[in-house]
Structures are given as C-alpha cells and as structure tokens.
N, C-alpha and C positions, 0 to 999 in steps of 0.2 A: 611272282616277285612284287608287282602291285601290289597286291592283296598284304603283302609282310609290311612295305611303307605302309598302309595306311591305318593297319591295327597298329602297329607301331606309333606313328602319328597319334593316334587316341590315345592310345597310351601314356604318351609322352602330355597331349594337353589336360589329362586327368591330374599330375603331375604338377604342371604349370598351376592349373588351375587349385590346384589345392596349399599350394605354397601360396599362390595371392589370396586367397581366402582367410589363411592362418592369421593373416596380417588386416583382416575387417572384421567389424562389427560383427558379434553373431547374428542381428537379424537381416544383414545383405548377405552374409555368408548363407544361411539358411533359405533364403530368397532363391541366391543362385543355383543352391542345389536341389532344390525344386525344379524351375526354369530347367534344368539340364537336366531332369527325371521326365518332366514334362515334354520335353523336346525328343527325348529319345520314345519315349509313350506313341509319339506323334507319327514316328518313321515304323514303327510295329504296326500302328493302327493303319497307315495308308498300304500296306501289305499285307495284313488282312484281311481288309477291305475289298483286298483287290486292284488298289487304286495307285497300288507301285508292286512290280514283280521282284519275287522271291530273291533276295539276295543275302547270301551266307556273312557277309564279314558285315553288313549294314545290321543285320541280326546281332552278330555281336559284339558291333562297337556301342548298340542301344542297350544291348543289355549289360556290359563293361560298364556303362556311364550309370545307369541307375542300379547295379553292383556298388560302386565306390560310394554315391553322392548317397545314397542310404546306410551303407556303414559310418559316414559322416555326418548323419541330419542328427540323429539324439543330440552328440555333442556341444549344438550349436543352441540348446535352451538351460546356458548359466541363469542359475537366481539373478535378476536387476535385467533379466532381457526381454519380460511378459509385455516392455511399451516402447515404442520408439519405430521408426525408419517405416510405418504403417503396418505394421503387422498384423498379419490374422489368425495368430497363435491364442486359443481358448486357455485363460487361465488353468483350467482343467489340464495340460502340459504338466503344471508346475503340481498339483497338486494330488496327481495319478499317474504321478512317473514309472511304474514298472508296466503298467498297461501302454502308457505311450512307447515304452521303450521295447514292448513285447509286442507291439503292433510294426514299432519300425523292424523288429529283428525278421517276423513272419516275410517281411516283403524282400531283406537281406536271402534270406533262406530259398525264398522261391526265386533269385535271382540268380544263386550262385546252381542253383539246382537247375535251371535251364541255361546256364553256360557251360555246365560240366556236360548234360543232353541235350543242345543246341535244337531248336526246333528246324525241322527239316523241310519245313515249306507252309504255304499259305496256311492249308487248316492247322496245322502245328501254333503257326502263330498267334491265329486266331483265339486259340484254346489256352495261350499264354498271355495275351493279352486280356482275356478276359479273367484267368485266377488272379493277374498282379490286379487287376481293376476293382476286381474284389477285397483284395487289401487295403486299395489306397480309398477305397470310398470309405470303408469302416474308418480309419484312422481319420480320414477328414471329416467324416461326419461328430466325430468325438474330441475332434483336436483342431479344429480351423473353421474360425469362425466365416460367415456368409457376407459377403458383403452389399 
C-alpha cells in the first residue's frame, strides 16, 4: 500500500509540476526538466553504484520523471528562446532540429522501454544507466554548450 502512495505521489508532482511549467519561460521550464532528469540520473547512479540498495518503486519513479521531463524538453526550444535566464542551449538546437529532436526521442525510447522491463536489480541498473548516459552525453556534447 506504501509503495501505490508513493508512485502515486510521483505521479501526481509530475502533474503539478508540469502545469507550473506551462506557465514559465521556456528556458526555466527547460532548466527544470533537466534538474529533475538529473536528479533522477542521481538516485540510478547511487544504486548502481552500490552506494544505495536495489529499490523497485525508487527505480521507477526515476525513471517516470525522466520519461515525462524528456517527452517535454523539445518543446521547450521556441524560436526567440537561443538567450536569456543563462542558458547553455548551442544555437545548434535551433538550427538541427530533427537531430535534436531524434536525440531527445532516443532517450524518450530508452526510457519507456525500461519502464515497460523495469530493471531488476543493481547490474540491471547499472547497464541502464550507462545506455541512457550514453544518450545524454551525445546530445550534450551536440547541444549544450560547456560552461
């Protein structure tokens, strides 16, 4: 019963969180769903690691969040959004948009495809952790500048 509040709970602040979104800037919008891709990255990595043990619904509320906030990150680079709020978006966004937008889908894909086969323990994760990382270094190496 735990375990249904608290997917539930994620659920619901993916939810929250995406109605206050709808309502900011695209590049805090984009910011945040970063931050909350990066934050879920974070709770994989210390369980692959080793360095927090195997938990099924922690598994997949990290990978629920960076499911949703990657179906959301394209949309959040309107024309008039390359400057502002310090962003580290490579003009290259704007001017190779099927490649940005077929690098975010890759990671869409590999997200929804380890929620449908949930990884079942440490090495599992590890092995998901490392394909989505290989996604997101290409797209930032191509798409986010270095600060």
């Amino acid at each position: 019963m735990q375990k249904i509040g608290i997917a539930l709970a994620a659920i619901l602040g993916c939810l929250a969180t995406t109605a206050v979104l709808a309502q900011q800037e695209p590049q805090a919008v984009r910011q945040t769903l970063m931050k909350g891709i990066g934050q879920s990255v974070g709770a994989l990595g210390g369980i692959a690691k080793g360095e927090r043990p195997y938990d099924a619904e922690t598994v997949r509320t990290a990978l629920t969040t960076i499911d949703a906030n990657i179906r959301a990150f394209p949309d959040q680079f309107p024309e008039g959004s390359e400057r502002g709020m310090d962003t580290e978006a490579k003009p290259e966004i704007w001017s190779n948009r099927d490649d940005f937008e077929a690098k975010a889908s890759k990671l869409e894909q590999r997200s929804s495809s380890l929620l449908a086969d949930l990884p079942r323990g440490q090495q599992d994760v590890q092995k998901a952790v490392q394909a989505m990382g290989q996604i997101c270094s290409d797209c930032h190496e191509s798409y986010r500048a270095k600060k």
